[in-house]
C-alpha positions as CSV (number, residue, x, y, z in Angstrom):
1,X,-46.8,-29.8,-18.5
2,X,-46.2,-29.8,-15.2
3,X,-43.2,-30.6,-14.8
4,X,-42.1,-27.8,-17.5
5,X,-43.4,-25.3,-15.4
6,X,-42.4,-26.5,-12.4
7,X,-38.8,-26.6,-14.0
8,X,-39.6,-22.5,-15.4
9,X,-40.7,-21.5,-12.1
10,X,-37.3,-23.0,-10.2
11,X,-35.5,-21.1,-13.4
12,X,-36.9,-17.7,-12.8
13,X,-36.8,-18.0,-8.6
14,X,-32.9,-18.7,-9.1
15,X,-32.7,-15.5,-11.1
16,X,-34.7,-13.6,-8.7
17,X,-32.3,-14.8,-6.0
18,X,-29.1,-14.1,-7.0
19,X,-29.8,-10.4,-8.1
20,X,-32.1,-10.1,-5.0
21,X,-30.0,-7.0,-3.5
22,X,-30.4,-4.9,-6.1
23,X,-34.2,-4.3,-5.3
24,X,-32.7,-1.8,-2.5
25,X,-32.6,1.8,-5.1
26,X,-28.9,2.8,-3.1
27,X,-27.2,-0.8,-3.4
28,X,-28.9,-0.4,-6.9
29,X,-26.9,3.3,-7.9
30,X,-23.8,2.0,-6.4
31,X,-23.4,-1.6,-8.3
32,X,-24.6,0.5,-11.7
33,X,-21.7,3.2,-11.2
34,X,-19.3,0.9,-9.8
35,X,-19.8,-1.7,-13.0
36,X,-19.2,1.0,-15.4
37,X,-16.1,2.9,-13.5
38,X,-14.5,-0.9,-12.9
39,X,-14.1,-1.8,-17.0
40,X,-12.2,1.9,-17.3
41,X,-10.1,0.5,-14.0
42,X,-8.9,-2.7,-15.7
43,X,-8.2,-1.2,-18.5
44,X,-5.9,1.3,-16.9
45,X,-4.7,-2.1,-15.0
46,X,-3.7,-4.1,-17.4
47,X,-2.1,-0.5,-20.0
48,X,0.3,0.3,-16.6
49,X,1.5,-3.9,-16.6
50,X,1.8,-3.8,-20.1
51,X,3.7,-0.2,-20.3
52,X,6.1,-0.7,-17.5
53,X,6.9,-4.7,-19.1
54,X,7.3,-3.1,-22.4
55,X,9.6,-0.6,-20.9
56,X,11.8,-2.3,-18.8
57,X,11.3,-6.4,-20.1
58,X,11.3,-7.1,-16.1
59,X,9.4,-9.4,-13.9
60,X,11.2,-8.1,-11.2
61,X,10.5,-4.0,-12.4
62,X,6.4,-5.1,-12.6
63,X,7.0,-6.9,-9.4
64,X,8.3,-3.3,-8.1
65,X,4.9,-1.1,-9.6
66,X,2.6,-3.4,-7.5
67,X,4.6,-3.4,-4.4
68,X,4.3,0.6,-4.7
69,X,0.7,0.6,-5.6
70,X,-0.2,-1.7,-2.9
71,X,2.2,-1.0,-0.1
72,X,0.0,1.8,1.0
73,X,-2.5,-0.8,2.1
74,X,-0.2,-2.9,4.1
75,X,1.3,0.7,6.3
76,X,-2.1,2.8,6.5
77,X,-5.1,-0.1,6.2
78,X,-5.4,-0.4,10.3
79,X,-5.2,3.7,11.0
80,X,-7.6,4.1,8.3
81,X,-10.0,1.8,9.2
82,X,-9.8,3.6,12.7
83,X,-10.3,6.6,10.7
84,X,-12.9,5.8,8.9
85,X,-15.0,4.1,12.1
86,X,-15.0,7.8,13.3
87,X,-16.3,9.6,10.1
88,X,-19.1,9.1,7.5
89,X,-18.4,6.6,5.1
90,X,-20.4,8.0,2.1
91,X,-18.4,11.4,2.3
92,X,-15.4,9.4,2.2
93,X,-15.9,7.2,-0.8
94,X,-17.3,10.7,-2.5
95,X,-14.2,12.5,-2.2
96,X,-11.9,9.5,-2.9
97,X,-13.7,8.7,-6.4
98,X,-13.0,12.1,-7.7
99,X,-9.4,11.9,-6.1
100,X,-8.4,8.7,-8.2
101,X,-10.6,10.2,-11.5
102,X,-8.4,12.7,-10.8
103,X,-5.1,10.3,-11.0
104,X,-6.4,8.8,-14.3
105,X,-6.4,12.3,-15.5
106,X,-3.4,12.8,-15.0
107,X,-1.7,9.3,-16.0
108,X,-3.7,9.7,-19.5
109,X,-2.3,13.2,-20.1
110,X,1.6,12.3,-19.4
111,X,1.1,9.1,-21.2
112,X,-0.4,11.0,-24.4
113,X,2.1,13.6,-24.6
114,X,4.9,11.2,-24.0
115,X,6.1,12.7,-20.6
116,X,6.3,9.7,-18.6
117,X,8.6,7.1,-17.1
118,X,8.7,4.4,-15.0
119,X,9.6,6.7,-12.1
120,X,6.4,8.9,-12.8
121,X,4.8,5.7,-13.3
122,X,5.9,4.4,-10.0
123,X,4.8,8.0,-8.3
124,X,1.2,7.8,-9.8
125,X,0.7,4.3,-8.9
126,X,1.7,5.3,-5.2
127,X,-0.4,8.0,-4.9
128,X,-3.6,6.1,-6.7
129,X,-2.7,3.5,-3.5
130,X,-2.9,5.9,-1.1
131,X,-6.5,7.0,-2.4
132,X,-7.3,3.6,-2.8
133,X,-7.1,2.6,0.9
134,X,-9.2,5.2,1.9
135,X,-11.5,4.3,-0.9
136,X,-11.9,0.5,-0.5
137,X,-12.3,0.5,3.8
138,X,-14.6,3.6,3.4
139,X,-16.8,1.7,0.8
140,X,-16.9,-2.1,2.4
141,X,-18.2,-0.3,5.6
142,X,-20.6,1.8,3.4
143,X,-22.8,-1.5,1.9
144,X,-24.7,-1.8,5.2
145,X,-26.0,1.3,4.8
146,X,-26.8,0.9,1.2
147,X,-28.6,-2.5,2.3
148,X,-32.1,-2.0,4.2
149,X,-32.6,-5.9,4.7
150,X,-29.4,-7.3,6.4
151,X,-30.4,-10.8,4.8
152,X,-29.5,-9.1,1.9
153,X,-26.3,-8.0,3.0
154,X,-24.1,-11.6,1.9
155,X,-25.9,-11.2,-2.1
156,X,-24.9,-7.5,-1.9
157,X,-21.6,-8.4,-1.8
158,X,-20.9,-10.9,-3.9
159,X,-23.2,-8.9,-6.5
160,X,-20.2,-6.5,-5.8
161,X,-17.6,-8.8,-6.4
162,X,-19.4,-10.1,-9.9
163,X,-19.4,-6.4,-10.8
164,X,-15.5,-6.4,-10.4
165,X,-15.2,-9.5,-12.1
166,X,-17.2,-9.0,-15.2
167,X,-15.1,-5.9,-15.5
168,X,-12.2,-7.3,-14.7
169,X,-13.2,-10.3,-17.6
170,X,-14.5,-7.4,-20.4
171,X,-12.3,-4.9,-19.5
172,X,-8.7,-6.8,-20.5
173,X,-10.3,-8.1,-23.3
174,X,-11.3,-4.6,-25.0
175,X,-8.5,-3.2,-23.3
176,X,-5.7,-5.6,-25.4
177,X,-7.6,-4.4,-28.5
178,X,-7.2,-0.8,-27.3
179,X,-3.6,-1.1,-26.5
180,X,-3.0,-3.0,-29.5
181,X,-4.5,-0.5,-32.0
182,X,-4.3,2.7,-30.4
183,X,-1.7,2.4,-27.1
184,X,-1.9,2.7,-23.7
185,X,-3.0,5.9,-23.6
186,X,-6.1,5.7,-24.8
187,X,-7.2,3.3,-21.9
188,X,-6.0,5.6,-19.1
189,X,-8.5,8.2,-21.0
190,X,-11.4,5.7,-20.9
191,X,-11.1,5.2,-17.0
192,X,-10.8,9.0,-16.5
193,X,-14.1,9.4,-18.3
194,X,-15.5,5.9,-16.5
195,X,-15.4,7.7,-13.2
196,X,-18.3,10.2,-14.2
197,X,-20.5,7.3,-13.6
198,X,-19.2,6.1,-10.3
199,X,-19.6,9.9,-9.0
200,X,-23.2,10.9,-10.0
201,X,-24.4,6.9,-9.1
202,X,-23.3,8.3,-5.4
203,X,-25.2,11.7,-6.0
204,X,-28.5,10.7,-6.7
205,X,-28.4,8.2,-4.1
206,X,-31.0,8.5,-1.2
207,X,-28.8,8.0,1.8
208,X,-29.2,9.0,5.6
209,X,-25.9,8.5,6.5
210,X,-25.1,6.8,9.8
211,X,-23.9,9.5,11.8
212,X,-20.3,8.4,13.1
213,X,-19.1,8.0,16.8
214,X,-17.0,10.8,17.4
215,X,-14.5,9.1,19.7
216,X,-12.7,10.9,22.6
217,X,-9.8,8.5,22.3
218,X,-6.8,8.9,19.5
219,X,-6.7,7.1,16.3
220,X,-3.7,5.1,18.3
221,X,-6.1,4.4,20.7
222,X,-8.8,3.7,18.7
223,X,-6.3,1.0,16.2
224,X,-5.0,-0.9,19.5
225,X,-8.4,-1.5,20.2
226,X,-9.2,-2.9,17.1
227,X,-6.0,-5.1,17.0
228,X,-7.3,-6.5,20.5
229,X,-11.0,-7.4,19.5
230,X,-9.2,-9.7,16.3
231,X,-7.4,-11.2,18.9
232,X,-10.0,-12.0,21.0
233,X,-11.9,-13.3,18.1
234,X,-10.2,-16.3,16.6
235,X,-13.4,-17.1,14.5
236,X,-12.4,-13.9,12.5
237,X,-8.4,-13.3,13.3
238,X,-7.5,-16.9,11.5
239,X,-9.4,-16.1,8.4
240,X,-7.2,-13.0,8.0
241,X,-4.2,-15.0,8.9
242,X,-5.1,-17.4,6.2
243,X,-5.5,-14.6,4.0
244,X,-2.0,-12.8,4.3
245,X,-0.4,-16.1,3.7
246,X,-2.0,-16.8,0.7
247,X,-1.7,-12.8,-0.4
248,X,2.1,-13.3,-0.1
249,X,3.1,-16.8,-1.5
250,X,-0.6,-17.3,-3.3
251,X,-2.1,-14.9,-5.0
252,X,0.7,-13.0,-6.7
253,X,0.7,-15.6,-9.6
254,X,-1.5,-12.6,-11.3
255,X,1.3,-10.5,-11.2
256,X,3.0,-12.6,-13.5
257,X,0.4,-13.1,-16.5
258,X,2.6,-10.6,-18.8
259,X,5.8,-12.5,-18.2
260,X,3.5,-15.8,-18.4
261,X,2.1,-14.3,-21.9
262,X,5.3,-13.5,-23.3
263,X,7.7,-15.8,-21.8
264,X,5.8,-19.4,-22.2
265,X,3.5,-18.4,-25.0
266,X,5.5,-16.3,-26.9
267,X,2.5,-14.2,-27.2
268,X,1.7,-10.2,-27.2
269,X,-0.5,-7.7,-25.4
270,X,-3.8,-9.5,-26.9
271,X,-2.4,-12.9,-25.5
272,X,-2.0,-11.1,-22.0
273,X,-5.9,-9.8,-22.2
274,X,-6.5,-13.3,-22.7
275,X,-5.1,-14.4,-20.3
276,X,-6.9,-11.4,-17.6
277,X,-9.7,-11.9,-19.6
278,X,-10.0,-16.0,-18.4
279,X,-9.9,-15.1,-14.6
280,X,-12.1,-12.4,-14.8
281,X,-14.1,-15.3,-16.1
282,X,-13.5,-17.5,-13.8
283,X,-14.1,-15.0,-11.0
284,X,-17.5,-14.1,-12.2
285,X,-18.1,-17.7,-12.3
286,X,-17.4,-17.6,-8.7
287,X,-19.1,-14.3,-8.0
288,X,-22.3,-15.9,-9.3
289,X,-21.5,-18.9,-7.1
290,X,-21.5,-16.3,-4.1
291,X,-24.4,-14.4,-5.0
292,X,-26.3,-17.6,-3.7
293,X,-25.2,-17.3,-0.4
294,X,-27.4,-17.0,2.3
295,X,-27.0,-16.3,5.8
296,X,-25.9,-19.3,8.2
297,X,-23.8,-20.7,5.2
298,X,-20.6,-22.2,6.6
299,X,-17.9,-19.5,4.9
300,X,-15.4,-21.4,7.1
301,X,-15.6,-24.8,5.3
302,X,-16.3,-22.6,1.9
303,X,-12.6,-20.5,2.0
304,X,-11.0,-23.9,2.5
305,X,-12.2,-25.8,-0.9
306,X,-11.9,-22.3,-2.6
307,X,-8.2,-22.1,-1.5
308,X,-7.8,-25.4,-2.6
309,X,-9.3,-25.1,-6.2
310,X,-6.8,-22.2,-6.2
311,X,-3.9,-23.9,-5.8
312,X,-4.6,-26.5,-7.8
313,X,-5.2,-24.2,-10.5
314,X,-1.6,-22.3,-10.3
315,X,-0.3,-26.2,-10.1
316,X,-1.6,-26.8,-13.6
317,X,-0.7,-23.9,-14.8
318,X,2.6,-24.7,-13.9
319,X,2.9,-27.7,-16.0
320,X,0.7,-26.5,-19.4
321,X,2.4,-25.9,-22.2
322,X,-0.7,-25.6,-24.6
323,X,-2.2,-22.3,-24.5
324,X,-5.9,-23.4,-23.8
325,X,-5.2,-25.7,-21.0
326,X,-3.6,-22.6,-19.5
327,X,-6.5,-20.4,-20.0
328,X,-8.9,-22.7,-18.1
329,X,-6.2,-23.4,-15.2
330,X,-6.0,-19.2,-15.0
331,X,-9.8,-19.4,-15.0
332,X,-9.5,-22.5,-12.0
333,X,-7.2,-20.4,-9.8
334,X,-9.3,-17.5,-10.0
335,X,-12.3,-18.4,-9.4
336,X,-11.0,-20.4,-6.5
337,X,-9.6,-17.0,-4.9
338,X,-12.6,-15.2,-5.9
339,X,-14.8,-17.2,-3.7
340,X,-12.4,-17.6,-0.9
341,X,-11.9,-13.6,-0.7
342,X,-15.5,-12.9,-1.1
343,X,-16.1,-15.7,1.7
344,X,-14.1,-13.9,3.9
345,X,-15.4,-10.8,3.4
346,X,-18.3,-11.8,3.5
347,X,-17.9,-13.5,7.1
348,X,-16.5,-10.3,8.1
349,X,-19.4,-8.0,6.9
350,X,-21.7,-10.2,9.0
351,X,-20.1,-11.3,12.0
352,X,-17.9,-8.1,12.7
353,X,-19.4,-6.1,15.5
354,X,-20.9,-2.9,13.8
355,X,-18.3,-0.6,16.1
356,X,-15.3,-2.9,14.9
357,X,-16.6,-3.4,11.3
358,X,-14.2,-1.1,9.2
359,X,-11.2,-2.1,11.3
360,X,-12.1,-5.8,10.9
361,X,-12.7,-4.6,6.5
362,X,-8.9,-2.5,6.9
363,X,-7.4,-5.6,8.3
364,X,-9.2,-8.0,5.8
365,X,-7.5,-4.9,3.2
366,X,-4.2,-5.2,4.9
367,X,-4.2,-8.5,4.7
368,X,-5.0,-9.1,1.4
369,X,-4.0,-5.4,-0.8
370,X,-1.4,-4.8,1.8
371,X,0.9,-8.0,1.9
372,X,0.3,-8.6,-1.8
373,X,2.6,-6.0,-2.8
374,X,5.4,-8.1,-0.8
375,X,4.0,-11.4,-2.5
376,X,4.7,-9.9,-5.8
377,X,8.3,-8.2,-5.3
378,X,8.5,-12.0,-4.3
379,X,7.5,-14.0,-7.2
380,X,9.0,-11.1,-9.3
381,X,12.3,-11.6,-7.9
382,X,12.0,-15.8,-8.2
383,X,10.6,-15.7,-11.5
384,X,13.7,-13.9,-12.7
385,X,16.2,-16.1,-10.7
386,X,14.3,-19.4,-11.1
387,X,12.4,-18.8,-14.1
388,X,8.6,-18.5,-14.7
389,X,7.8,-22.4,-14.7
390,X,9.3,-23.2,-10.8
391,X,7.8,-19.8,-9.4
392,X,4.3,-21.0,-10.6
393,X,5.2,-24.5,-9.2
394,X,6.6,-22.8,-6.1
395,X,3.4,-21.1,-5.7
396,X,0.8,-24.0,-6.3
397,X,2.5,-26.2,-3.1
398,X,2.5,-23.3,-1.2
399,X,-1.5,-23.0,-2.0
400,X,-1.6,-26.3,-0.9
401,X,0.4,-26.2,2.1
402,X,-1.8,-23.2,2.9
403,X,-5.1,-25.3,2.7
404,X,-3.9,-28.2,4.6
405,X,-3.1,-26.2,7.1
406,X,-6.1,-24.2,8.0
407,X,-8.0,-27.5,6.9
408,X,-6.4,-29.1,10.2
409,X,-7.4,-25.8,12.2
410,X,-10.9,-26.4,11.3
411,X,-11.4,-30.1,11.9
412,X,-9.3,-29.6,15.7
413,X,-12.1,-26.7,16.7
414,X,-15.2,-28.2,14.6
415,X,-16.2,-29.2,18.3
416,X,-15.2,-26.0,19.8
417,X,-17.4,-23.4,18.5
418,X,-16.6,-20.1,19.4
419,X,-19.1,-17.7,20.8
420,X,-18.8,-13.8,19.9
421,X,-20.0,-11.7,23.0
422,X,-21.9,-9.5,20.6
423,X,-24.8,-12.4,19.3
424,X,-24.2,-14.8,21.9
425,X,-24.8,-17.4,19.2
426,X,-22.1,-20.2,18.2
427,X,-20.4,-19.1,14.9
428,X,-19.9,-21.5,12.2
């Protein structure tokens, strides 16, 4: 009897703990609208891949979409997050939710009246990129405010990341039915009407928002200083060197599930929603891993066995040639980059000096939103000279290359500990 309840009462605690942020009512709006508005966004997602491969049969044309959607990261990220260190965050994210509702809008219109092309395509993508990098900086920075306990703070954002992911895992999959029965236009529609949720969630929230520093200095200004405190903080600077890396030569294997789908599976749009599907599985298998984290967790030694599940779950996907056995490597290599960009984020969110917090978050964007674009014109451009097979192959020793590497930069300063002038504390 005992030991039954003693067993129960472990069960319920480890519920209570991983969904212990959303006992805060603002963290609570924001991880309800962002849930719902994140299936529409994969749906939209994976109907743009699908619509431009169907177009054009291209790796190296889908390649081209995500550079344009994504290059806006890589060129604005560090002016934005100077930006966005000067103004309130809250209004930000506010006016950039309706701004990319508004792009939906507009994709789902062109799309069901059959005005479109990759060119529009390519145009809409580049301005939903645009909004996005305000968007995503804006809203990082914003969690501390919607956090009252800052022990809280690590759960509240890997709750975050599992809201992505369990979109990003239902989302595909209804969205390959969608696209299958009824076309891609009916998904952009859905994430139009998706974004109602995201915008009254921030409405009703209760927020006093932190009023901003109004800076005498320039934006210029304002970004060199930024660059400098990275440099000077090599606890925070090699965990967004690691990062771009594995953005460029890495992570762009998602960029390739149509061509994947179709070209070693033979398969169709509901084969490619399997496919997103399995790592947004995998993903919220490693969001639920996060949401355990508490603070004084080594993310350090974390990011490097997540980059290294990674890679070794490209490498096996590389070699399978029997669909299932690619489906769990898929679900492998993305739940190993789940957790090693939610590490990192998460050691930014809570080691970042609050003044240098959203430029930290705009390089973290940079270096992860902003070089992936180049790491996809990339594989795009050697899966169609080398073939599909190599490129993953390519990609899996470069993961773990990548891990080696930063593996060897741990273990030569594991007895140099580096001590931020803001805590005065030795950082893990």
């Amino acid at each position: 009897m005992n030991g039954r309840i003693g067993w129960y009462d472990f069960c319920a605690y480890q519920r209570v703990d991983i969904f212990r942020a959303l006992k805060h009512r603002n963290y609570r709006l924001h991880f309800t609208g962002q849930a719902i508005s994140l299936m529409g966004t994969w749906m939209q997602r994976i109907a743009v891949s699908w619509l431009v491969y169907r177009l054009t049969e291209s790796a190296l044309v889908l390649g081209v979409i995500s550079f344009i959607s994504l290059i806006p990261s890589l060129l604005l990220s560090p002016f934005i997050g100077s930006f966005v260190d000067g103004h309130q965050k809250y209004r930000i994210v506010l006016i950039t939710q309706v701004g990319l509702m508004l792009q939906a809008g507009v994709l789902a219109v062109m799309v069901f009246l059959g005005y479109y092309s990759v060119w529009w395509i390519g145009v809409l993508s580049l301005v939903q990129g645009v909004i996005n990098t305000f968007d995503v900086t804006a809203r990082q920075s914003l969690m501390v405010e919607l956090v009252d306990d800052r022990a809280d703070l690590p759960n509240a954002i890997a709750l975050n990341s599992s809201a992505f992911n369990a979109a990003r895992m239902v989302g595909p999959a209804v969205g390959g039915i969608l696209l299958s029965t009824y076309g891609e236009a009916v998904c952009f529609g859905i994430n139009f009407i998706s974004f109602f949720a995201v915008i009254a969630s921030l409405l009703l929230m209760r927020l006093n928002p932190q009023q901003a520093v109004r800076r005498k200095e320039s934006t210029w200004q304002g970004l060199k200083e930024g660059f400098s405190y990275l440099r000077n903080s090599p606890h925070i600077s090699s965990l967004i060197m690691l990062l771009g890396v594995s953005s460029l030569l890495v992570i762009p294997y998602t960029t390739l599930l149509p061509v994947i789908a179709r070209e070693m599976f033979d398969g169709d749009a509901t084969t490619f929603s399997w496919f997103e599907s399995a790592a947004g599985l995998g993903a919220m298998a490693g969001a639920i891993y996060m949401a355990k984290t508490r603070m004084g967790t080594n993310l350090r030694f974390r990011v490097m066995k997540a980059a290294g599940l990674m890679a070794l779950g490209i490498l096996a996907l590389s070699f399978a040639s029997w669909l299932p056995l690619a489906l769990v490597s898929t679900l492998l290599a993305a739940m190993g980059m789940m957790v090693q960009n939610s590490s990192i984020n998460t050691y930014l969110q809570t080691h970042a000096m609050p003044v240098y917090r959203a430029r930290a978050i705009s390089y973290y964007i940079m270096a992860f939103q902003g070089i992936f674009p180049i790491g996809s014109l990339l594989v795009g451009a050697l899966a169609s000279a080398w073939g599909i097979h190599y490129t993953l192959l390519f990609q899996g020793v470069a993961g773990a290359l990548l891990v080696t590497g930063y593996m060897v930069y741990i273990w030569q300063h594991i007895n140099r500990k580096y001590v931020p002038v803001e805590t005065g504390q030795p950082v893990e």
